[in-house]
C-alpha positions as CSV (number, residue, x, y, z in Angstrom):
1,X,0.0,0.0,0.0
2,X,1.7,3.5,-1.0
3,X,0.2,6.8,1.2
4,X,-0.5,8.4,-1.9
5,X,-3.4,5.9,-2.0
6,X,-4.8,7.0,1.5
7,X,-5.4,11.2,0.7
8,X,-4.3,13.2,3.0
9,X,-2.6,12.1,6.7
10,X,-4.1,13.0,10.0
11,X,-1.3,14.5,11.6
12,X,-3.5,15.1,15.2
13,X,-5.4,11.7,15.9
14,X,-2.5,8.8,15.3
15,X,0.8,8.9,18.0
16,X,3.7,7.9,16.1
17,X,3.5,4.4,14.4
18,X,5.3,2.5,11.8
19,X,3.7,0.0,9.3
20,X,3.7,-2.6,6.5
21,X,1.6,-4.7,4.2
22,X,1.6,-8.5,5.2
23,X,-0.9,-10.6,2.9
24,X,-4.6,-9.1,4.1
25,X,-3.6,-7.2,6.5
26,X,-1.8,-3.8,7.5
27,X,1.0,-4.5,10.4
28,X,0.6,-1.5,13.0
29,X,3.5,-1.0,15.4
30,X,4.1,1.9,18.0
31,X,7.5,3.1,19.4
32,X,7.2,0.6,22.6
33,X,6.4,-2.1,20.1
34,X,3.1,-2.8,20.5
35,X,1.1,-3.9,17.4
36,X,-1.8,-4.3,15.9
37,X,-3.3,-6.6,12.6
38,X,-5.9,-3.8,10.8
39,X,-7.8,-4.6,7.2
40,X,-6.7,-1.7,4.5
41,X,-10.1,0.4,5.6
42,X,-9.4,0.1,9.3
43,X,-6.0,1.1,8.4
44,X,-6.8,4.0,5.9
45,X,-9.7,5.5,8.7
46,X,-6.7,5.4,11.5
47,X,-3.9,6.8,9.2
48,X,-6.5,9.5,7.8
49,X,-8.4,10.2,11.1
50,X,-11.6,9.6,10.2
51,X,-12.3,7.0,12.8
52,X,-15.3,7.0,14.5
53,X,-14.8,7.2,18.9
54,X,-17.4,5.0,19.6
55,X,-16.2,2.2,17.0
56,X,-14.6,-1.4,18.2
57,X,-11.4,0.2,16.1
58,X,-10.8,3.0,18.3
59,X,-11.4,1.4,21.1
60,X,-8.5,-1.6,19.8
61,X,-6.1,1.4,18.6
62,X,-6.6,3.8,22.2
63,X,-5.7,0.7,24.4
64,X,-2.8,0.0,21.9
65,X,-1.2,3.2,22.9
66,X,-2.0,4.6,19.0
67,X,-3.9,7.7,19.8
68,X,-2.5,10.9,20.7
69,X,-5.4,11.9,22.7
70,X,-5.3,8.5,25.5
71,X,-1.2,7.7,24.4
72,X,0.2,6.9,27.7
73,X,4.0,8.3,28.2
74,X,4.6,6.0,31.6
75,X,3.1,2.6,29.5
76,X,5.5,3.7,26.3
77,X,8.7,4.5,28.5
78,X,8.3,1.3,30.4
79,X,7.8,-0.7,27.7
80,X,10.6,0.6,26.0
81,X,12.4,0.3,29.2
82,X,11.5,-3.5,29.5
83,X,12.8,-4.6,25.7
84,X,16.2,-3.0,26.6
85,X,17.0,-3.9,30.1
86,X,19.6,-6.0,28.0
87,X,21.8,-3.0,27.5
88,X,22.8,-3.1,31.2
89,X,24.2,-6.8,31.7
90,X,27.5,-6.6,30.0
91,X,29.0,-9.3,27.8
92,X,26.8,-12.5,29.6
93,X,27.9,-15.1,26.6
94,X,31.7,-16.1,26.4
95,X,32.8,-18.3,23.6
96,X,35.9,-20.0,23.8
97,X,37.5,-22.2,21.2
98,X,39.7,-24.8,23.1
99,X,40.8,-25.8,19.6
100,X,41.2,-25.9,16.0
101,X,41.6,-29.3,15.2
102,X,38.5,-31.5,14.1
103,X,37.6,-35.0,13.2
104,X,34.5,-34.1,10.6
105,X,35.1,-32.1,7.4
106,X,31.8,-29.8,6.9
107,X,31.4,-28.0,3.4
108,X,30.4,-24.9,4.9
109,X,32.5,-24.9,8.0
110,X,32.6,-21.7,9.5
111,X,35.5,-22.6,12.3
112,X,38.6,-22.6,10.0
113,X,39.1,-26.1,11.4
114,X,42.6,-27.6,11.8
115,X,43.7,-31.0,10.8
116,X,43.6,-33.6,13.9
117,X,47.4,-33.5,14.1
118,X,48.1,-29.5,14.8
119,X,48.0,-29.7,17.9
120,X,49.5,-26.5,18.3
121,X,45.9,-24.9,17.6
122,X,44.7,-26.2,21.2
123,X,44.5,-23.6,24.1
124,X,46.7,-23.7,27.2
125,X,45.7,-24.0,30.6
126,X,47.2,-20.8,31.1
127,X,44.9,-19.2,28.3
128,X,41.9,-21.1,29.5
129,X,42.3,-19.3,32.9
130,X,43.4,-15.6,31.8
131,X,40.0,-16.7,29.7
132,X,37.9,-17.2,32.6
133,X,39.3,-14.5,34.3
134,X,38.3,-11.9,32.1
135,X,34.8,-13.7,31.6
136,X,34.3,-13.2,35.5
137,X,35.0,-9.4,35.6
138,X,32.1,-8.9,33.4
139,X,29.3,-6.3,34.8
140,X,26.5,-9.2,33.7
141,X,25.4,-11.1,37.2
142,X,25.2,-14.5,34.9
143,X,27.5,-15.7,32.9
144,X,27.9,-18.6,30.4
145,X,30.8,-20.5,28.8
146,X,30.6,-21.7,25.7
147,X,33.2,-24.3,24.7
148,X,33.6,-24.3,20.4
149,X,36.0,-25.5,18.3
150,X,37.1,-27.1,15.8
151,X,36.0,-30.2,17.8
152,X,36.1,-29.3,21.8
153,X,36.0,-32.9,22.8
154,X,39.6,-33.0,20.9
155,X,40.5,-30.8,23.7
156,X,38.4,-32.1,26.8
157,X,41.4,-32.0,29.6
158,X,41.0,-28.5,28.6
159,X,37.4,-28.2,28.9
160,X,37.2,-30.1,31.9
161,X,39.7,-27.7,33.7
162,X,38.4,-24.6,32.9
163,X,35.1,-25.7,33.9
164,X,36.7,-26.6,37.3
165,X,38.7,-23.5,37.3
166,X,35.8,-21.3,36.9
167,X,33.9,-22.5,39.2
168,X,36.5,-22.3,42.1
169,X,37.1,-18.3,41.0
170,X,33.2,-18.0,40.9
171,X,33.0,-18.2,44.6
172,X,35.0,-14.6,44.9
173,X,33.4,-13.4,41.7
174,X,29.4,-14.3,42.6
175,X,28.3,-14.6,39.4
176,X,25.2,-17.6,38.3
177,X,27.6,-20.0,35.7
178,X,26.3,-21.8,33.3
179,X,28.6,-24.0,30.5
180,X,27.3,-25.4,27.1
181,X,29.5,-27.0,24.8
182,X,29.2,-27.5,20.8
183,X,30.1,-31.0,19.7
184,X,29.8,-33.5,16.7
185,X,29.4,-35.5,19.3
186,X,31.5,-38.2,16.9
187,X,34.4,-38.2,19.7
188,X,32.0,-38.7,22.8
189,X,32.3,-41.6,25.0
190,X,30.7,-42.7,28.7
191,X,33.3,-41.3,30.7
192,X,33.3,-38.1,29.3
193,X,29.6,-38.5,29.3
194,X,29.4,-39.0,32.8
195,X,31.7,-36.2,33.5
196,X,29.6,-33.5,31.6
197,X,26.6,-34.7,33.1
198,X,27.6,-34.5,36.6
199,X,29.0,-30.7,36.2
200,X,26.0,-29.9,34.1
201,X,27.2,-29.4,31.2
202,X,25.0,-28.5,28.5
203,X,25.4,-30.2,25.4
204,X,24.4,-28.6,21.9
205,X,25.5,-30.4,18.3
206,X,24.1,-30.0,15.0
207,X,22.0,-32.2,12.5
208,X,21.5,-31.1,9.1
209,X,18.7,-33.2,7.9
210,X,18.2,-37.1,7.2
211,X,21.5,-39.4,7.3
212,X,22.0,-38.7,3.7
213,X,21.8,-34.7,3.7
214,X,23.9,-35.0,7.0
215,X,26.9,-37.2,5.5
216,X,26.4,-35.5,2.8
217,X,27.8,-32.1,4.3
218,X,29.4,-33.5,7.3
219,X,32.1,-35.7,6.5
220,X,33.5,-38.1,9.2
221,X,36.6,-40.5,8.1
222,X,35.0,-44.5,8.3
223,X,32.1,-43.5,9.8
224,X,28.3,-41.9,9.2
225,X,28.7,-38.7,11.0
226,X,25.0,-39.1,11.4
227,X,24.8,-41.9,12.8
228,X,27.5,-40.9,15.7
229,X,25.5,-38.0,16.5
230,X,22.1,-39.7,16.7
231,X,23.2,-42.1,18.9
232,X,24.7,-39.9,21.1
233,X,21.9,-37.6,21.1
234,X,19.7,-40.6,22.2
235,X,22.2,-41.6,25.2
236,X,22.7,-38.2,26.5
237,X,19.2,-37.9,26.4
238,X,18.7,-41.5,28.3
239,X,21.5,-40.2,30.9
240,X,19.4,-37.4,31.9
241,X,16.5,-39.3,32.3
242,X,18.7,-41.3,34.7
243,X,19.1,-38.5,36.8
244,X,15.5,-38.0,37.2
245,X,14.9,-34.3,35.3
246,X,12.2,-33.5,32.6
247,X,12.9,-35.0,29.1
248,X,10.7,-31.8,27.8
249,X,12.8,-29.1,29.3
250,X,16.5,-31.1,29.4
251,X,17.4,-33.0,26.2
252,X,20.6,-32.8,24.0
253,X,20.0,-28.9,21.4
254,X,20.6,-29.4,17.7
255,X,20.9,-27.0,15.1
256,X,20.7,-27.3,11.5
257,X,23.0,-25.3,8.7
258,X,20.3,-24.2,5.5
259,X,22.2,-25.2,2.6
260,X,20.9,-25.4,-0.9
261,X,20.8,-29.2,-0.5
262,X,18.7,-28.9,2.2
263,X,15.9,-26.5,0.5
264,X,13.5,-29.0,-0.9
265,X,13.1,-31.1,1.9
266,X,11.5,-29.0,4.9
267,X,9.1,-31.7,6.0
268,X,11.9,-34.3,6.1
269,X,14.4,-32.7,8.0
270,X,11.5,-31.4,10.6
271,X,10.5,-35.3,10.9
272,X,14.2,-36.2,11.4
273,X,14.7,-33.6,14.5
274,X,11.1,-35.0,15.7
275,X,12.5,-38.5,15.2
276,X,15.6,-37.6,17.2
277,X,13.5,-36.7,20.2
278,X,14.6,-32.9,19.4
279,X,11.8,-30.2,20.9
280,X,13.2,-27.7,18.7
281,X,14.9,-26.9,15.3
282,X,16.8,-23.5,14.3
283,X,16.7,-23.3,10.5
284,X,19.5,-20.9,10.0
285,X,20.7,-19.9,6.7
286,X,24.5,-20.4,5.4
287,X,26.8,-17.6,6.7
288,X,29.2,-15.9,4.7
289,X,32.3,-17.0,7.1
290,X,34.9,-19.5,6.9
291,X,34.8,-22.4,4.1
292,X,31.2,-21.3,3.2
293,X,32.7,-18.2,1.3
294,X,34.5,-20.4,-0.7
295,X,31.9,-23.0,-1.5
296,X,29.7,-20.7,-1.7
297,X,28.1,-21.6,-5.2
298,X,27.8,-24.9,-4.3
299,X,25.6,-24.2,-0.6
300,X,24.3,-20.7,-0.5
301,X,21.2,-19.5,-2.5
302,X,18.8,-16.5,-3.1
303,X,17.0,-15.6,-0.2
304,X,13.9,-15.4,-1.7
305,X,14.5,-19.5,-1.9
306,X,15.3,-19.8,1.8
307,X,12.5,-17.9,2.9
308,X,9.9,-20.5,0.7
309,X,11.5,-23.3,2.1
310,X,11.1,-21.8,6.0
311,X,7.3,-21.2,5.1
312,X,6.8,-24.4,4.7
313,X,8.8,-26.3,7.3
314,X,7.0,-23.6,9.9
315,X,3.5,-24.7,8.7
316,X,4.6,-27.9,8.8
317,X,5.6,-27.3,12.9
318,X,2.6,-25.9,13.3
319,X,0.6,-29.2,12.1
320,X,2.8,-31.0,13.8
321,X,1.6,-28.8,17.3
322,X,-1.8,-29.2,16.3
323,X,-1.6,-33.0,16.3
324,X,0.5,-32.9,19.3
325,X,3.9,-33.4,18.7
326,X,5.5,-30.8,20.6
327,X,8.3,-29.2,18.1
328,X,9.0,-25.7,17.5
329,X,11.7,-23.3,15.3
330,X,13.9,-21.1,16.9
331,X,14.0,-18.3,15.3
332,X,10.1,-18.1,15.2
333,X,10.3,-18.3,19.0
334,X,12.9,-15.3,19.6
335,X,10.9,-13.0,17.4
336,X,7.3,-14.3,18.5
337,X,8.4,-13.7,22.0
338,X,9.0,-9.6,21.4
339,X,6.2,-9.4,19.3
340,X,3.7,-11.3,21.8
341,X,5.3,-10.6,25.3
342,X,7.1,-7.5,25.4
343,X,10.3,-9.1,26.3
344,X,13.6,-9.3,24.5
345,X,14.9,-13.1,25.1
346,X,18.5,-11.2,24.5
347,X,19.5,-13.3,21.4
348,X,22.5,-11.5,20.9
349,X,22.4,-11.6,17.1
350,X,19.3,-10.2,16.8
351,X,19.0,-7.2,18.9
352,X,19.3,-3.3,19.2
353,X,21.9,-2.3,19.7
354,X,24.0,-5.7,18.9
355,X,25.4,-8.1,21.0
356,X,28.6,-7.7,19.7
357,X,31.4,-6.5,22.6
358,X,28.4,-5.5,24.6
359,X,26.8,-8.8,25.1
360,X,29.8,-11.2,24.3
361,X,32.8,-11.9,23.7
362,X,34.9,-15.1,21.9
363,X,38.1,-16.0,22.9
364,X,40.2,-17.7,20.3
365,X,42.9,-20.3,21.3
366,X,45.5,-18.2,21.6
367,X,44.1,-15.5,23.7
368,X,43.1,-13.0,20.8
369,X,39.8,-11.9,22.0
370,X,37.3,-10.8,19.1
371,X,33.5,-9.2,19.1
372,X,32.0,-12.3,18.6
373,X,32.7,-15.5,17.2
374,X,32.2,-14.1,13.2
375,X,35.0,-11.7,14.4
376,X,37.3,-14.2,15.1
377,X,35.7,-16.3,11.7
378,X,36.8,-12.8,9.9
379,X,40.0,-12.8,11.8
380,X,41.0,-16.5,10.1
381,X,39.7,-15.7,7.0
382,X,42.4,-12.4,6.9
383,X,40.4,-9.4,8.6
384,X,41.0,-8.5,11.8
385,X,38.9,-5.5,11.9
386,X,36.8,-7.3,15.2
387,X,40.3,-8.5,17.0
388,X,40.0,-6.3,20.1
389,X,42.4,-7.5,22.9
390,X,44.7,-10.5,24.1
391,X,43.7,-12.7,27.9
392,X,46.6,-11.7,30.0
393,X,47.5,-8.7,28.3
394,X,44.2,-6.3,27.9
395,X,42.0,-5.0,30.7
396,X,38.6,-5.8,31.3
397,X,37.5,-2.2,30.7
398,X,39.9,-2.3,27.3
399,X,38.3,-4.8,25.9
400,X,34.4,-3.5,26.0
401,X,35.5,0.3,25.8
402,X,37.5,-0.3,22.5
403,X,37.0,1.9,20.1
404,X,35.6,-1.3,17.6
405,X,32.8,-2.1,20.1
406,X,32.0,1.8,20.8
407,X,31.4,1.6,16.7
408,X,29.7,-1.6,16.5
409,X,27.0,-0.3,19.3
410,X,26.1,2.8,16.9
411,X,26.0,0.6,13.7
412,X,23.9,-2.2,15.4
413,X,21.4,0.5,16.9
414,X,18.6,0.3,14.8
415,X,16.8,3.8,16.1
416,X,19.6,5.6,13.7
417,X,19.5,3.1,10.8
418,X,17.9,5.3,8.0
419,X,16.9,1.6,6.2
420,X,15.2,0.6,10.1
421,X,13.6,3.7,11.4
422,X,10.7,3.2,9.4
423,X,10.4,-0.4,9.4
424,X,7.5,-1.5,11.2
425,X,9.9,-4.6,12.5
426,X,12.1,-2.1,14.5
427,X,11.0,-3.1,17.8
428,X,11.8,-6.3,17.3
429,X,14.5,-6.6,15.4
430,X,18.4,-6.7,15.0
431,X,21.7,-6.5,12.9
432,X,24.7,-7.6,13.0
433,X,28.0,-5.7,12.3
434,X,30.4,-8.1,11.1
435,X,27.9,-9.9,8.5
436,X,27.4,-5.9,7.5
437,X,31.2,-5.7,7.1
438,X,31.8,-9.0,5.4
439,X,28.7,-8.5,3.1
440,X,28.3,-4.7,2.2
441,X,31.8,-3.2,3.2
442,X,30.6,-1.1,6.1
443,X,29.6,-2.2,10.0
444,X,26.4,0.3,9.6
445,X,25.8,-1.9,6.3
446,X,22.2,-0.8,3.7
447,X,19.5,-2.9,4.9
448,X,18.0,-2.8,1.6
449,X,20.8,-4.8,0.3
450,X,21.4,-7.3,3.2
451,X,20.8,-10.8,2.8
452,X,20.6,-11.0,6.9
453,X,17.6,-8.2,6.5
454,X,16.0,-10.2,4.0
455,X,15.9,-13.1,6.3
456,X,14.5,-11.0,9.2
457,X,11.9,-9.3,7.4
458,X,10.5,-12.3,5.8
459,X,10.2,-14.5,8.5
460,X,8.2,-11.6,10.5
461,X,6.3,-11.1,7.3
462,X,5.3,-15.2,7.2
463,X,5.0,-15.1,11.3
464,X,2.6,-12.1,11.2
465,X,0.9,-13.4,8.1
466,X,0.4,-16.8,10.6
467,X,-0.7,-14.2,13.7
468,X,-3.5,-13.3,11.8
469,X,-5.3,-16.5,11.5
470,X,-6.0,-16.8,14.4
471,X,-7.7,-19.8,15.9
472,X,-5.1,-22.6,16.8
473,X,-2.2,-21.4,14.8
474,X,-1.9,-18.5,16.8
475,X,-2.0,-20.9,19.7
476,X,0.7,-23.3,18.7
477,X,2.1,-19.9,17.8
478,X,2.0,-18.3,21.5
479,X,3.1,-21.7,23.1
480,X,6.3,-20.9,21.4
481,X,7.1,-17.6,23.1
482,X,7.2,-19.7,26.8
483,X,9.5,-19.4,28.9
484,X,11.1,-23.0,30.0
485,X,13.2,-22.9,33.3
486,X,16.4,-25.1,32.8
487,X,17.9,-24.5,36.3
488,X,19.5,-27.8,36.4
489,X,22.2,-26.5,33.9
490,X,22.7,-23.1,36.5
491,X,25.7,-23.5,39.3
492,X,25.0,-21.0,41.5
493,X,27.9,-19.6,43.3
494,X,29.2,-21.6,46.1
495,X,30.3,-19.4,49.5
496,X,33.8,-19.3,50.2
């Protein structure tokens, strides 16, 4: 819908809003980011002012907080206040990559993996602590370790001592821990098993569709790399059943890589993450980092593609609900839960300002510390433009006060973003510096051109579209946004 179409605009009824065209209906969203669904006439009577007071419409758009004559100030500030509480934790997510080296060979592998014999890629015990150490003097009360690789069970003495090491600092530093790692799971055994499971260890791999699709792309030396990881998947699962907690809330997270391959089979790769006993599925598109840049023409695709294929693997989730097997897609969830509760979950790559320095940071194997883990991708692949400090060397306060981060903040802020100000998704939305970097040559990047954009705006576009049917699709659709305590996995500080 252009404005011309509508005559002229009421400048004196409507507070400030933003909007878009989704399917039937007209997107309404306010500065607080509240939002409403209105047909093109209830749309065209609010944006021209000829509503009528005692209508159901004006009655829907004055509790919205869309008329200048009831707009609340308080409501707006406090919902404002409520999405960005983020911006006061500090960096709560620390990624550290105990090593290079890896056992699978991916086609899109975005780690610049090492082979299993350079062992001079794996992090010292000395690193792993100056690593912990400068997680601990973050400002963010909770903190969690993220152990990447390469492969981090190549490296396990390491992991296993810097989870012990942080844990014995944490009882000066009083922060709530939490560790995941990110496995192929191909090098797991029971005794590291038991281990992880006994200092709660959270553990996350990734399955990229059925066996084929999976060895297809993930290639382990002998062996079906699918196979390893379902059946590893299916034990970790058992052993926390063994411990007595909730199979719904603590089961092994997968993720899966979009690649072309995958694009024509949505429903079978949903059934395969069912099959798995998976309650969730994050279909994220190929990233322009590490080995996918090269094989790029062989994995990546249009986004228009990826966006058809997302459509229908979400309806298919949503069947799937409806029927009740409980399965649901991550990204959905992150942006359903700002558009439906007013909360920001504080997924760090899709926020305002970014997560980048602020809300992370990854520490590579030799101490380098970058933005994030795309920095240190970058980094490898010959840019160091996110490299912003060395364990043992740089301060705390160096580190998130460089000069990199202070820009990164401004670029990732979308309330300055001439291609975002106007975008109806604002509220709930996000960008990401070094994809801007790596993609359009500048951190600030032109939304209009970015693939990541594209992504964002049409998944809001199908997940509004979806919103507005009501009935029990918007049901399966609001289960998503719940909020699942997984306090087994927290390690509260201990007194000294």
């Amino acid at each position: 819908m252009r404005l011309a179409s509508l005559g002229t605009l009421d400048t004196r009824g409507p507070a400030f809003f933003r909007y878009r065209a989704v399917g039937e209906h007209i997107v309404v969203t306010n500065l607080e980011g509240r939002w409403l669904l209105l047909s093109h006439d209830e749309f065209s009577a609010f944006a021209t002012g000829k509503l009528n007071v005692d209508s159901p419409l004006y009655t829907r758009l004055s509790e919205g907080n869309f008329l200048r004559e009831s707009y609340d100030v308080v409501a707006a500030s406090e919902g404002l206040r409520r999405r960005k509480r983020f911006v006061h934790y500090g960096p709560n997510l620390h990624l550290m990559v105990v090593t290079l080296r890896c056992n699978e060979t991916c086609v899109y592998c975005h780690a610049s993996r090492a082979d299993m014999d350079r062992v001079d890629t794996d992090m010292s015990r000395e690193t792993a602590e100056a690593c912990v150490e400068m997680a601990l003097k973050s400002t963010s009360p909770g903190i969690t370790i993220e152990f990447q690789g390469g492969e981090p069970l190549v490296a396990f003495d390491i992991v296993k001592h810097t989870v012990q090491y942080a844990l014995s600092k944490n009882r000066a530093a009083g922060k709530q821990l939490e560790f995941t790692m990110v496995s192929n799971l191909a090098l797991m055994d029971e005794e590291k098993l038991a281990w992880l499971v006994e200092h709660r260890v959270q553990i996350c791999t990734s399955i990229d569709g059925p066996r084929a699709l999976h060895d297809k792309q993930r290639k382990l030396r002998t062996l079906s790399a699918y196979d390893e990881a379902a059946g590893w998947i299916a034990r970790i699962n058992e052993a926390y059943g063994e411990r007595g907690l909730d199979p719904t809330l603590y089961h092994v997270e997968a993720l899966l890589t979009t690649t072309k391959a995958a694009l024509h089979q949505p429903k079978a790769i949903v059934d395969t993450y069912v099959a798995l006993g998976c309650r969730a599925l994050f279909l994220r598109p190929i990233d322009p980092f590490g080995f996918a840049d090269k094989t790029r023409r062989i994995v990546d695709y249009p986004r228009v593609e990826y966006l058809r294929f997302y459509a229908e693997a979400l309806d298919y989730m949503i069947a799937l609900n409806q029927g009740g097997t409980e399965i649901l897609e991550r990204y959905a969830a992150i942006f359903l839960t700002k558009i439906l509760s007013g909360e920001d979950p504080n997924f760090l790559d899709i926020r305002s300002p970014g997560g980048a320095g602020i809300g992370q940071l990854a520490y590579n194997y030799d101490g380098k510390i970058f933005s994030s883990d795309e920095g240190r991708m970058l980094h490898a692949m010959g840019d160091s433009t996110f490299l912003i400090g060395q364990v043992g060397e740089s301060s705390y306060r160096d580190v998130v006060g460089h000069p990199t981060i202070r820009a990164m903040s401004i670029a990732s802020n979308l309330d300055q973003q001439p291609d975002c100000v106007n975008c109806a998704y604002q509220p709930y939305c996000g960008t990401q510096p070094e994809h801007n970097h790596k993609t359009l040559g500048t951190m600030f990047g032109r939304m209009r051109e970015s693939a990541m954009c594209a992504v964002h705006k049409g998944i809001q576009d199908i997940l509004f579209e979806r919103l507005g049917r009501g009935g029990e699709v918007r049901e399966v659709l609001e289960r998503w946004t719940t909020v699942r305590p997984r306090d087994h996995f927290l390690h509260d500080p201990a007194p000294e």
